[in-house]
C-alpha positions as CSV (number, residue, x, y, z in Angstrom):
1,X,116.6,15.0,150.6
2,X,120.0,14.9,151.5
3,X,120.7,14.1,155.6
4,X,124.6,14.9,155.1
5,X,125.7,18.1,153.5
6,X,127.6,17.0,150.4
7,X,129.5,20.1,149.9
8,X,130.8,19.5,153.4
9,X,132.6,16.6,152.4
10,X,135.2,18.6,150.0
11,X,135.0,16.0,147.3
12,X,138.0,16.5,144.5
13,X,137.7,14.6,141.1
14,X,138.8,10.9,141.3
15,X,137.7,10.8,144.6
16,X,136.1,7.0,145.9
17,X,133.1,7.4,148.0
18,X,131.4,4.2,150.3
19,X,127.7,5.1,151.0
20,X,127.3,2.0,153.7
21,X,123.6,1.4,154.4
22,X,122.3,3.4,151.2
23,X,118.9,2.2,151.3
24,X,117.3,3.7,148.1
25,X,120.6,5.8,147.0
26,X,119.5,9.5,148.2
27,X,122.8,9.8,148.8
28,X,124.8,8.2,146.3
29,X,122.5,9.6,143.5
30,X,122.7,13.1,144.7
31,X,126.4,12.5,145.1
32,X,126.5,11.3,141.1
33,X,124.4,14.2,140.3
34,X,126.4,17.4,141.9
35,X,129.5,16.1,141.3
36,X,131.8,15.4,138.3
37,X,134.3,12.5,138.2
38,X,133.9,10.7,141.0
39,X,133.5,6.6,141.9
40,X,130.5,5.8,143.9
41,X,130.1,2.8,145.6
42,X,126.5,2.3,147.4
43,X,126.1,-0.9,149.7
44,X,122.6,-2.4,151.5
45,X,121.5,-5.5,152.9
46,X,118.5,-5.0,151.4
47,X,117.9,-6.4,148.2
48,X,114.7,-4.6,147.5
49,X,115.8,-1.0,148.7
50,X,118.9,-1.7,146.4
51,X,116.5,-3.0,143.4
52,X,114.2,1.0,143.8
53,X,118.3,2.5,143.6
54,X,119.5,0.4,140.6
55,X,116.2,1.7,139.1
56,X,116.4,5.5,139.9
57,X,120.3,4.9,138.6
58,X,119.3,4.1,135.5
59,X,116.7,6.5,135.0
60,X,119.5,9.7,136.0
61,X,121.7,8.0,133.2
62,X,119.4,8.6,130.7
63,X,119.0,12.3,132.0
64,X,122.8,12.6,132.3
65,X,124.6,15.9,132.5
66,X,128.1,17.0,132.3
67,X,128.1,15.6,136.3
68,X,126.5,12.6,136.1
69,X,128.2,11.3,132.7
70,X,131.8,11.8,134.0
71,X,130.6,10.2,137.7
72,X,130.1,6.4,138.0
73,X,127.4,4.7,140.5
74,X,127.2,0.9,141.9
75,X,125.0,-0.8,144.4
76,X,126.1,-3.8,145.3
77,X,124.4,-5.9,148.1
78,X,126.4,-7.0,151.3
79,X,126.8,-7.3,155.0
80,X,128.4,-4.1,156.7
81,X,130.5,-6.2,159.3
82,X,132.4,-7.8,156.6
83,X,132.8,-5.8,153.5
84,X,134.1,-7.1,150.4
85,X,136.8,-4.3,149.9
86,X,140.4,-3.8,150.7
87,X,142.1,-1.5,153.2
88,X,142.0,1.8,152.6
89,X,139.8,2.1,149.3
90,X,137.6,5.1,150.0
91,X,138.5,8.6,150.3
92,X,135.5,9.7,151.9
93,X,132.6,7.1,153.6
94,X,129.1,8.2,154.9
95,X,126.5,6.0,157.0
96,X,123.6,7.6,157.3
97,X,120.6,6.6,159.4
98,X,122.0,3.6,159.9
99,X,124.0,2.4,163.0
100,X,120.4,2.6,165.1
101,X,118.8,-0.6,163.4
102,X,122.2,-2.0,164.4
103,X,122.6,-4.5,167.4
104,X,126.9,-4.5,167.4
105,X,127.3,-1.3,165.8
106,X,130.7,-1.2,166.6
107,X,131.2,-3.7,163.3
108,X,130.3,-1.0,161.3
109,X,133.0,1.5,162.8
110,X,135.9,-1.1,162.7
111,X,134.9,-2.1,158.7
112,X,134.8,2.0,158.1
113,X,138.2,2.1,160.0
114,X,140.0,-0.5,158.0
115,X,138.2,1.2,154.5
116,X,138.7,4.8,155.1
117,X,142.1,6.3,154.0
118,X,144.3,8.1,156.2
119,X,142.6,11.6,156.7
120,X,139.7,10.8,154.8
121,X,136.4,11.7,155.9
122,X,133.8,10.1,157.5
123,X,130.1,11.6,157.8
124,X,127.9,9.6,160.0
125,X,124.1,10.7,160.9
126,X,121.7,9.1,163.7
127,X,118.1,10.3,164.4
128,X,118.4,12.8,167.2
129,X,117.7,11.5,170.9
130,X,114.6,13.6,172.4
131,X,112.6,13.7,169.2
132,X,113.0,9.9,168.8
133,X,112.1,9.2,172.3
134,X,109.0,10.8,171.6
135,X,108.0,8.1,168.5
136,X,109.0,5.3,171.0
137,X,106.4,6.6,173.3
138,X,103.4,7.6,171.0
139,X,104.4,4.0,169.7
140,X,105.4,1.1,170.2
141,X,105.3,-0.5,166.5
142,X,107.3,2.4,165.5
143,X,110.8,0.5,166.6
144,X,109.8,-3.0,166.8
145,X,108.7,-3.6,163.0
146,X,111.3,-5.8,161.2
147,X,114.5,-4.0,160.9
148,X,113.2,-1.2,162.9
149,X,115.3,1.0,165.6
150,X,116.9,-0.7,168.3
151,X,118.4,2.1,170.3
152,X,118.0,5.3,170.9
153,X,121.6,6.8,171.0
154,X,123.2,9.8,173.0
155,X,124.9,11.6,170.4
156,X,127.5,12.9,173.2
157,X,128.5,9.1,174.3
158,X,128.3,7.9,170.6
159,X,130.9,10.6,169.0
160,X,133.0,9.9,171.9
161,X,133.1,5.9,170.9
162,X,133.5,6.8,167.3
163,X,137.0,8.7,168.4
164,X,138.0,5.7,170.1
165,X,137.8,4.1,166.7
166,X,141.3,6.4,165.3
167,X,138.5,9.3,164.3
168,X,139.6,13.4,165.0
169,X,135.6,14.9,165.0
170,X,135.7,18.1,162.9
171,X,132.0,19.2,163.1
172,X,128.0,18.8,163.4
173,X,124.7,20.0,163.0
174,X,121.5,18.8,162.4
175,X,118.9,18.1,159.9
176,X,114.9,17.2,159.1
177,X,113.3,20.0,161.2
178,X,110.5,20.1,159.7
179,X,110.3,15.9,159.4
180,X,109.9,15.7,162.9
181,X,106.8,16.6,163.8
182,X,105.4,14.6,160.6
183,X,107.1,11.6,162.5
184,X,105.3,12.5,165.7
185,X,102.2,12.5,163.8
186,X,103.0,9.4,162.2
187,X,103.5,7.5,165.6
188,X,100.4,9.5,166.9
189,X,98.4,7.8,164.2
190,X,100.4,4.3,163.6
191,X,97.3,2.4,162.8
192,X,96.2,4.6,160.5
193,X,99.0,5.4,158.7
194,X,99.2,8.1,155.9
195,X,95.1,7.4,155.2
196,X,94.8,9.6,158.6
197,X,94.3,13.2,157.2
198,X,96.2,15.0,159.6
199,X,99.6,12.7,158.4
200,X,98.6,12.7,155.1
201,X,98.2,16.7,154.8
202,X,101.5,17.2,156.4
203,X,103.2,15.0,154.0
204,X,101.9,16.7,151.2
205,X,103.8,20.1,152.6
206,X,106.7,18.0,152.9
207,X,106.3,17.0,149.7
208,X,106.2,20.3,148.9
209,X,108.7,21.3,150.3
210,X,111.4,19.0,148.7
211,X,109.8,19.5,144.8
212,X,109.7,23.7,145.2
213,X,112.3,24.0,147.6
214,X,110.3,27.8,148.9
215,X,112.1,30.3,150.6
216,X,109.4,29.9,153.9
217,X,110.1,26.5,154.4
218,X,114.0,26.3,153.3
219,X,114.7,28.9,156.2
220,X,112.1,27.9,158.8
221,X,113.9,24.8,158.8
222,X,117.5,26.1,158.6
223,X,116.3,28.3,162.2
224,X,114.3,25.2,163.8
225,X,116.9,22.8,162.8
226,X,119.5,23.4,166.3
227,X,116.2,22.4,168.0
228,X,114.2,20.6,166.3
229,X,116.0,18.8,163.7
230,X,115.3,14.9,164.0
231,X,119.2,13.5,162.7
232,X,122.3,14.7,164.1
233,X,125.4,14.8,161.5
234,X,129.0,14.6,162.5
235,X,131.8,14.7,160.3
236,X,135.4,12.8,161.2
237,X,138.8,12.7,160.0
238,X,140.7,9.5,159.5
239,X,143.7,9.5,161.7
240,X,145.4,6.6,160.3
């Protein structure tokens, strides 16, 4: 369940990739998996999320196909202020879902500046502003649970702060339609959580949804996703 669209990224053989704030690798995976011959580096603060991607890493090695034998994958744990890697090593650098657990997310954008070769790309997603102000208020666990979300950003004010960075924006769209209103639900029913039957029938379509991939869902969402989708995706050029 890709948030950024992979193909977008116009990824060439030998190319180096930075997934900052990978979480369980459902980028850096899928990235391994579609694509032949490229280096993927995956970095989180979180040893446990990186321990469930090390894991699903070596169980698509053992399934490896003509993509994922010629592609390499590392996690590697660190802090995104102050990233062990030189100047520009990556040809491409996404940080998905990321900057809004971030108190001084303007670390992140300066270590992705100093990273990120001259026009290569950089594909950032946060969750969407109105459907996230409706889980702040149906509750108030959902953003203060450790290493929840601090901020609810305007994605206007945000892609102007990322040009100020040396970025040229190319384009955007959105994603997760059809996650939102499960998130709604969630919130609705935080106590409870997926033992409510309401949540826990809706996750089963999304479920669904991701395993068969249907034509009625794959295309609702595509239409619903201008309004509804929860993350918005923009994609940046290096300017050097």
């Amino acid at each position: 369940m890709e948030t950024i669209k992979l193909r977008a990224l116009n990824l060439k053989p030998g190319a180096k990739i930075l997934d900052l704030g990978c979480g369980e690798g459902r980028h850096a995976l899928a990235l391994r998996a579609q694509f032949p011959a490229i280096d993927i580096l995956a970095v989180d603060i979180n040893f446990q999320s990186l321990s469930v991607a090390t894991e699903k890493n070596s169980t698509l090695g053992n399934y490896a196909s003509e993509n994922t034998s010629q592609s390499t994958c590392f996690f590697i744990q660190a802090d995104g202020m102050k990233l062990p890697f030189a100047e520009n090593s990556f040809d491409v650098i996404i940080c998905s879902e990321v900057l809004e657990h971030i108190k001084e997310y303007s670390g992140f954008l300066r270590e992705i500046k100093r990273l990120l070769k001259k026009d290569g790309v950089f594909a950032l997603s946060v969750p969407r502003a109105w459907p996230e102000k409706i889980c702040w208020q149906l509750s108030e666990a959902y953003h203060q649970v450790e290493g929840g979300h601090v901020r609810i950003f305007n994605a206007n004010k945000l892609n102007r702060e990322v040009q100020q960075h040396g970025f040229n924006f190319m384009h955007r769209h959105w994603s997760h339609a059809l996650h939102s209103p499960y998130w709604w639900l969630r919130c609705l029913y935080w106590t409870k959580g997926e033992s409510q039957w309401l949540v826990r029938l809706y996750h089963r379509l999304l479920v669904w949804d991701l395993m068969k991939k249907p034509w009625l869902t794959q295309n609702l969402e595509k239409i619903l996703n201008p309004v509804l989708g929860k993350s918005i995706v923009m994609y940046y050029k290096n300017l050097g």
